[in-house]
C-alpha positions as CSV (number, residue, x, y, z in Angstrom):
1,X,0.0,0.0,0.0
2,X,1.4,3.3,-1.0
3,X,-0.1,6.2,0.7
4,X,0.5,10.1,1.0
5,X,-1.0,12.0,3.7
6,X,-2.5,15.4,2.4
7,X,-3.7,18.9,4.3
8,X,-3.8,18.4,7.7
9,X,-3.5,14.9,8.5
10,X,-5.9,13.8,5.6
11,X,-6.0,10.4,3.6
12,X,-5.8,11.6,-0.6
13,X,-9.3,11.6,-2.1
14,X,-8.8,8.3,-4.2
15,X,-8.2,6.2,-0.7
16,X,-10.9,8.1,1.8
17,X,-13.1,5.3,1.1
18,X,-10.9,2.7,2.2
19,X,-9.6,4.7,5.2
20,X,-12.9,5.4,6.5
21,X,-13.8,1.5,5.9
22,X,-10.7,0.4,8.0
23,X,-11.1,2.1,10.6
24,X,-14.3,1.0,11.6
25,X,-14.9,0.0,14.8
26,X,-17.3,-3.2,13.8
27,X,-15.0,-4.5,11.6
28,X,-14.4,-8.3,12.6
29,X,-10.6,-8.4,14.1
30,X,-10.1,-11.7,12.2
31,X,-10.9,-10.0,8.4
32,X,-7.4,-9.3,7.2
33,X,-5.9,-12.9,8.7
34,X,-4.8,-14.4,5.3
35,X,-3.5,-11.0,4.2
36,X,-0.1,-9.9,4.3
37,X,0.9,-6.5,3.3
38,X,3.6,-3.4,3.7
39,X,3.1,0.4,3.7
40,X,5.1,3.3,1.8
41,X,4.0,6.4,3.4
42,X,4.8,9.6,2.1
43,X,4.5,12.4,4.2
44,X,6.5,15.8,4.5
45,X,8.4,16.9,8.1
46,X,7.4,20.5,7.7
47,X,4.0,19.5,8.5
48,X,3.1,18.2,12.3
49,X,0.9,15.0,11.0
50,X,3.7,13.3,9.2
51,X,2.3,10.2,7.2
52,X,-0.2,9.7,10.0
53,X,-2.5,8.4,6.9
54,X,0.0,5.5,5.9
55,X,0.9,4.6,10.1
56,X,-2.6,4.5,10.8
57,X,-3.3,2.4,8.0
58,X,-0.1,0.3,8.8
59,X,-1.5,-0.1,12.6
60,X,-5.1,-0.8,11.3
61,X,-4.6,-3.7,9.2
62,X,-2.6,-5.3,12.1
63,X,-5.1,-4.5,14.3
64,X,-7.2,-6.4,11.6
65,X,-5.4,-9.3,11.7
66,X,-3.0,-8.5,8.8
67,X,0.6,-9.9,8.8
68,X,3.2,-6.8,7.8
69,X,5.8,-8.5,5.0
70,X,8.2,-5.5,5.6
71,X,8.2,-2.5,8.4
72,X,6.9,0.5,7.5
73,X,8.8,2.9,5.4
74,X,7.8,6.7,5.7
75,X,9.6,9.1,2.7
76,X,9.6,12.5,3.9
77,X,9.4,15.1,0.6
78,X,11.3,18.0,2.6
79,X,14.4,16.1,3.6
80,X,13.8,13.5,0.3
81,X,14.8,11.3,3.1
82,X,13.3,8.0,3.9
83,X,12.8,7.0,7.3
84,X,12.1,3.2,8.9
């Protein structure tokens, strides 16, 4: 999953559906079992919510019972650093 975090802590229009759906409180904590998955979250340090959209989506699958293949990598555009 590759995901930027926009504005002020916000997930980019083409994945608000699927951020809203995660992070539902319903959702069964067994629905992501078989799935295995890694985030790239891109993000920018001269903003105070850096990639909170791609760490809460990277805490929310595992929450959801996903298995992480590879940490979490955050790429920060000021710096053009990328950070584990």
């Amino acid at each position: 999953i590759i995901c930027s975090t926009t504005g002020n802590g916000d997930p980019p229009d083409n994945s608000d559906r699927f951020w809203r759906f995660i992070k539902k409180r319903t959702n069964d904590k067994k629905m992501f079992e078989k799935l295995k998955f890694a985030v790239l979250a891109l993000g920018d340090t001269n903003y105070d919510k850096f990639c909170v959209v791609g760490r809460g989506i990277d805490t929310r699958m595992k929450e959801l019972g996903a298995t992480s293949f590879y940490p979490l990598g955050c790429v920060d555009e000021g710096t053009g650093q990328m950070e584990d």
